[in-house]
C-alpha positions, -999 to 999 in steps of 0.1 A, spaced: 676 -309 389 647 -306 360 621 -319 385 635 -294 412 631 -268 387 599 -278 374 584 -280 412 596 -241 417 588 -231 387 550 -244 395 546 -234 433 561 -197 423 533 -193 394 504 -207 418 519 -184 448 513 -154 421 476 -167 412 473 -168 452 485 -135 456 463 -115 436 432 -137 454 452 -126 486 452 -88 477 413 -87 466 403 -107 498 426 -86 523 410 -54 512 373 -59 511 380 -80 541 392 -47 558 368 -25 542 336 -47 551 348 -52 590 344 -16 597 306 -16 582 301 -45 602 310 -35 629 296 -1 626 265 -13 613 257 -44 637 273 -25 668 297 -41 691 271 -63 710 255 -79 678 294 -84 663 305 -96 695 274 -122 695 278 -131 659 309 -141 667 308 -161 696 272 -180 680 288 -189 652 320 -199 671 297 -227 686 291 -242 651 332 -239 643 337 -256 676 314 -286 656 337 -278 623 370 -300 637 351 -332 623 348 -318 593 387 -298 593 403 -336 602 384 -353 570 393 -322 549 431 -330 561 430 -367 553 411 -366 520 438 -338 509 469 -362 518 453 -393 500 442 -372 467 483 -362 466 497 -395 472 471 -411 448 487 -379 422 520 -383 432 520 -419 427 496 -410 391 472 -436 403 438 -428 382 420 -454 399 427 -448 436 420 -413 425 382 -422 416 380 -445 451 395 -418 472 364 -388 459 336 -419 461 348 -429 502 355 -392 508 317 -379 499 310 -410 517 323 -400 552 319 -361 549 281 -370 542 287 -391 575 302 -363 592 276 -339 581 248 -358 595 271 -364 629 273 -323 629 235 -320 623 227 -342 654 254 -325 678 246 -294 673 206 -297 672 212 -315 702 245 -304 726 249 -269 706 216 -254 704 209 -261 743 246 -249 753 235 -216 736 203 -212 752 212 -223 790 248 -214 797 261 -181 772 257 -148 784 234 -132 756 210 -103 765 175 -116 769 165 -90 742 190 -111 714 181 -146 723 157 -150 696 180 -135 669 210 -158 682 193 -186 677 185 -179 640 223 -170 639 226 -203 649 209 -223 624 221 -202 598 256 -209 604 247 -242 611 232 -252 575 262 -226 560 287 -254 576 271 -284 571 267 -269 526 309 -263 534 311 -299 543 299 -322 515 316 -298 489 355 -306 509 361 -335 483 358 -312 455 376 -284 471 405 -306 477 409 -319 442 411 -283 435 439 -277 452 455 -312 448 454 -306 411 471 -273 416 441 -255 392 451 -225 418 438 -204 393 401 -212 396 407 -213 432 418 -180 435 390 -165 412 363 -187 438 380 -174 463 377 -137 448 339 -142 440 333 -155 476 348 -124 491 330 -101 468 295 -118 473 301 -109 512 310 -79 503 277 -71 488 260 -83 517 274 -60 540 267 -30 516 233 -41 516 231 -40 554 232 1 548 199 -5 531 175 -29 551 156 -15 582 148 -52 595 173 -64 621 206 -63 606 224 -90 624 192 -117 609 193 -104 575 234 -107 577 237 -142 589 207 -153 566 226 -134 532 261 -153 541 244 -192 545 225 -182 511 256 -173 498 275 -203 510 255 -227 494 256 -210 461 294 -207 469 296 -250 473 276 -256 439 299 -238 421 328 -262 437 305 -290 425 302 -278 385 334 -269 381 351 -302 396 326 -326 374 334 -305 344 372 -303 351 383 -339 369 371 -375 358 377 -385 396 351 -361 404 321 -375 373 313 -403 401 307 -433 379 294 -464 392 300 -478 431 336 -472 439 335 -477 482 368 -497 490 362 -509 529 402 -508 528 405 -477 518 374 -460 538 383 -477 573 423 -462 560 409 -427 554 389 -428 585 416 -438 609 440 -411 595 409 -387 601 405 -397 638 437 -387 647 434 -361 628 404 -352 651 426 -355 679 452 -329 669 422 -305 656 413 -302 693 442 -286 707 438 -255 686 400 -259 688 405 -253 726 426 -221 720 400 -204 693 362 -214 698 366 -227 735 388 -204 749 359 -176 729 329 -192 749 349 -192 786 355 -157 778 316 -152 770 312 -169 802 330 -149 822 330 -115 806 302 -112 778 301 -105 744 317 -71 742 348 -86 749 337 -114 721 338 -81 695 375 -73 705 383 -111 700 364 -110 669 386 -79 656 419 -97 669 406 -128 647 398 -106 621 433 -89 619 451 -123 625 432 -140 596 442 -113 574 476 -118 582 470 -160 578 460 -156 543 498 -142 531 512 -173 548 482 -197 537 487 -184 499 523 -195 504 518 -231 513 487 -241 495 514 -240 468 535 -258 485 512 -288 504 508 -309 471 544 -308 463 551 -320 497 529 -349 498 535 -358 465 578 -359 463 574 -378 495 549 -404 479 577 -402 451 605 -409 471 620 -373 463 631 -370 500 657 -346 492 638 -323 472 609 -330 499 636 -313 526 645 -285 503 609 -273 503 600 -284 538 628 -257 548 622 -234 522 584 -231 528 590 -233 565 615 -203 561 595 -180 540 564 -185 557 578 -175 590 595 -145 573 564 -138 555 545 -133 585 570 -111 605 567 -82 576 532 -82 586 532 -90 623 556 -66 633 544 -26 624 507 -40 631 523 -49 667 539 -19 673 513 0 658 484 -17 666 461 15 686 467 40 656 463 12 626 429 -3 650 418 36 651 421 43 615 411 12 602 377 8 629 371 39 644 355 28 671 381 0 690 364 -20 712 380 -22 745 407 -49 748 411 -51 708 446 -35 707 460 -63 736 440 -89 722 453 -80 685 491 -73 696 492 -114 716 474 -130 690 496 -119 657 527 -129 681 508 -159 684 507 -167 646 545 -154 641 557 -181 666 534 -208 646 536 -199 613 552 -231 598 536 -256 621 507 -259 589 533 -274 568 549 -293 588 519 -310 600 516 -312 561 552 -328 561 544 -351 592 504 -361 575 526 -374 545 542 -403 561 505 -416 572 515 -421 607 505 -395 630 488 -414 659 515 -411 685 527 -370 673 483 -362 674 483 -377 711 514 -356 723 504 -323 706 470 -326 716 478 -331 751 496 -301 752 472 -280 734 445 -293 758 468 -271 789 455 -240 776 413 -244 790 418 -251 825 451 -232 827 430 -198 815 396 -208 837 419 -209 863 435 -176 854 399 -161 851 384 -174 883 413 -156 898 401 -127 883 429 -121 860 424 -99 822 409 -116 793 442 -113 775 458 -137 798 441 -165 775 468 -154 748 498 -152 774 491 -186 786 486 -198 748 520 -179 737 539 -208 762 519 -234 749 524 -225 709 561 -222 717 566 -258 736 542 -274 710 569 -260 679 596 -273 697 577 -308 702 567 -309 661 598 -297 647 613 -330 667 583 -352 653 585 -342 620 620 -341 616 627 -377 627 598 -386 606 610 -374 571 648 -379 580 656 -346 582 687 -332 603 670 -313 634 702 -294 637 698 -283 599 666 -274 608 670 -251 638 700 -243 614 686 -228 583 651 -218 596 647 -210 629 681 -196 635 683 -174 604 643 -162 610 650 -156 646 681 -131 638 664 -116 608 635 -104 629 655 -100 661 679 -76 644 651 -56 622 625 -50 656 659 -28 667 654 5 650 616 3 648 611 -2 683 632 26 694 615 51 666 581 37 691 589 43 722 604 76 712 582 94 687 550 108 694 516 93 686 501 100 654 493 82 619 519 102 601 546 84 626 529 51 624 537 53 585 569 59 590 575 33 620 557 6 596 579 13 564 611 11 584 603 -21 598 591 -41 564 625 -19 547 649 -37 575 630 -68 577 631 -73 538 672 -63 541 680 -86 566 656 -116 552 673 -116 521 712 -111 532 708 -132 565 674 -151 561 684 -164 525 709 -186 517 731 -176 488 714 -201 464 682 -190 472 689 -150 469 701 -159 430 673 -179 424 649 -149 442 667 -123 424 663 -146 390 628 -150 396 618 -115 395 643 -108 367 622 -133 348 588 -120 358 597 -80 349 611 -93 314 578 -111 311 595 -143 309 577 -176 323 
């Protein structure tokens, strides 16, 4: 019970330190995507996006070795292992250096001539895209040797110094879009050059602070372990293979759409992505608190306090996401308007199917987190990444029938949902945890909570006039039901006491 209580007691104060990183980032993140979009125009947003998109469709090497080193730095913590800690940093800069140099040559190589003979970029632009290009390629490649030290960040649970990064990173961009109403060279350079600039400055900091803070991170002496680094690299190769699923539905399904309909309908993606990242970091914030715990009661053999917040996390995340997803749904052309003022065309579709999108796969993260635990994912990375891999030729074939753009989401919506049903199964059987309890306390009591609180919010829609006065008013109803029903059906009795506790605790300035 005291280890239960001191694992709550620790994600709920690193959920708070998220939070207020979460709030900061959420609203210059809003407040700069209007001046960039303003100030670039839709063509250059809709071009930064898809050029860089080319150098994130590179990034899965590097995503797959930031999973694996994050699972082995927890198990090494859980386990309180000092020196596997020391050899897990040493092999980890090892590969990522690997990887970085792999990145280098692919996109020198495969990228830059995929950019210059097959996307549709005005002839006018080609020149700037390709400084785009390298920029955000050299900004990636400074984001990958610094992943060993962002890990052991978040491994060590120092979420405090990860949310203040994460706060100085957000206002350093904010700068550089202010500074875009100043310079009268071509905005769209000067933007892509101020951001890879700022990411390497961004990566040192990662670097000071981990040597000052964790001995694991001083590197002493030799420590490459051929056991280890051949372990770590064949957890990261499968990891590759379940990276490329989602890959396909982000950055690939963003170049067949350049492809086949040009970069104005990029900048409507781009504000979807924009909108649905927002949304990502409530739910993100959530489970960064909650990954090491995972990883660490499993390599513990805590399995029951592993399920507890494997359905807990699960649960609120999902919940979390609906207060969001649903008013900027319904509202979506008044909220885009307001927030934009000019909305590309498309943007309200493509923002209404992608947030639907992440509320069907808003716990997936932590189960894969749940599933990347056990150290065997070979087999559950095949079958989800077969699935996943549906979504390209299902949507070329949708567009070479000449059907919408937003068809890539609606196809994507059918995959997400058969893909949850798949993992739940996986994960479940691999942690030993009751499916039925599953579907029980999580997706049944999420599913009525949102079901029943869409009710009265939809009909206030469909029957009240346009306008943001009624948006305001749709919006607050929904989040007032949804937070009702969550807590009374959502909840479980234990967990409303404990809720209700919590925030007893926090307004009486107790710890």
């Amino acid at each position: 019970m005291a280890t239960s209580n001191s694992n709550s007691k620790r994600v709920a104060k690193n959920t708070l330190l998220l939070y207020v990183r979460m709030l900061v980032t959420m609203s210059v993140g809003l407040f700069t995507s209007r001046i960039v979009l303003n100030a670039l125009g839709v063509e250059d947003y809709g071009l930064y996006n898809v050029v860089g998109g080319v150098v994130v469709l590179l990034a899965f090497l590097n995503s797959a070795m930031s999973s694996a080193t994050q699972r082995y730095l927890n198990v090494a913590l859980g386990k309180r292992d000092d020196v596997e800690l020391n050899k897990i940093v040493s092999n980890s800069l090892l590969l990522h250096f690997v990887v970085a140099l792999i990145i280098l040559v692919l996109a020198e190589t495969i990228g830059l001539y995929f950019i210059n003979a097959f996307m549709k970029i005005p002839e006018h632009r080609l020149g700037v895209a390709n400084w785009v290009y390298q920029f955000s390629v050299f900004s990636f490649i400074a984001s990958v040797v610094s992943v060993p030290f962002t890990a052991s960040i978040v491994a060590h649970e120092r979420m405090s110094a990860f949310a203040w990064m994460s706060i100085y990173d957000v206002l350093a961009k904010l700068m550089i879009v202010a500074s875009l109403l100043f310079v009268d060279f071509d905005k769209l350079f000067i933007y892509a050059m101020l951001l890879f600039l700022q990411s390497c400055l961004t990566q040192c900091i990662y670097f000071w602070y981990c040597k000052r803070n964790f001995e694991e991170c001083k590197l002493r002496g030799c420590l490459i372990d051929k056991s280890l680094l051949k372990s770590m690299a064949t957890f990261s190769s499968w990891s590759i293979v379940g990276n490329l699923g989602f890959l396909i539905h982000t950055q690939g399904i963003a170049i067949v759409i350049n492809l086949f309909f040009g970069v104005t309908v990029n900048a409507a993606q781009g504000i979807a992505n924009q909108v649905n990242g927002i949304v990502k970091q409530f739910v993100t914030n959530f489970l960064i608190a909650f990954n090491p715990q995972v990883v660490k009661t499993y390599a513990a053999g805590e399995f029951d306090e592993m399920h507890k917040l494997v359905l807990r996390g699960c649960k609120v995340a999902c919940l979390m996401v609906a207060f969001f997803v649903m008013p900027l749904i319904l509202e979506a052309p008044t909220i885009l308007k307001a927030w934009l003022g000019v909305v590309p065309d498309y943007a309200v579709v493509f923002v209404r199917l992608v947030l639907l999108l992440t509320l069907f796969d808003a716990f997936s993260n932590l189960l894969a987190t749940a599933k990347g635990a056990t150290g065997d994912i070979k087999i559950y990375q095949m079958v989800l990444t077969s699935i996943g891999l549906a979504h390209l030729p299902l949507v070329w074939i949708c567009f070479e029938l000449g059907w919408e753009p937003y068809w890539a989401q609606i196809v994507y919506l059918f995959i997400i949902i058969t893909l949850q049903i798949v993992r739940i199964w996986f994960v479940c059987r691999a942690v030993k945890l009751s499916i039925i309890i599953f579907y029980k306390k999580v997706v049944l009591r999420c599913a009525v909570s949102i079901v029943l609180a869409s009710i009265l919010p939809l009909y206030m829609h469909v029957k009240l006039p346009s306008g943001f006065a009624y948006s305001i008013v749709i919006s607050i109803t929904c989040v007032v039901f949804l937070a009702f029903l969550a807590f009374f059906v959502g909840l479980e009795k234990g967990e409303r006491v404990s809720l209700v506790k919590f925030i007893s605790n926090r307004i009486k300035g107790k710890s």
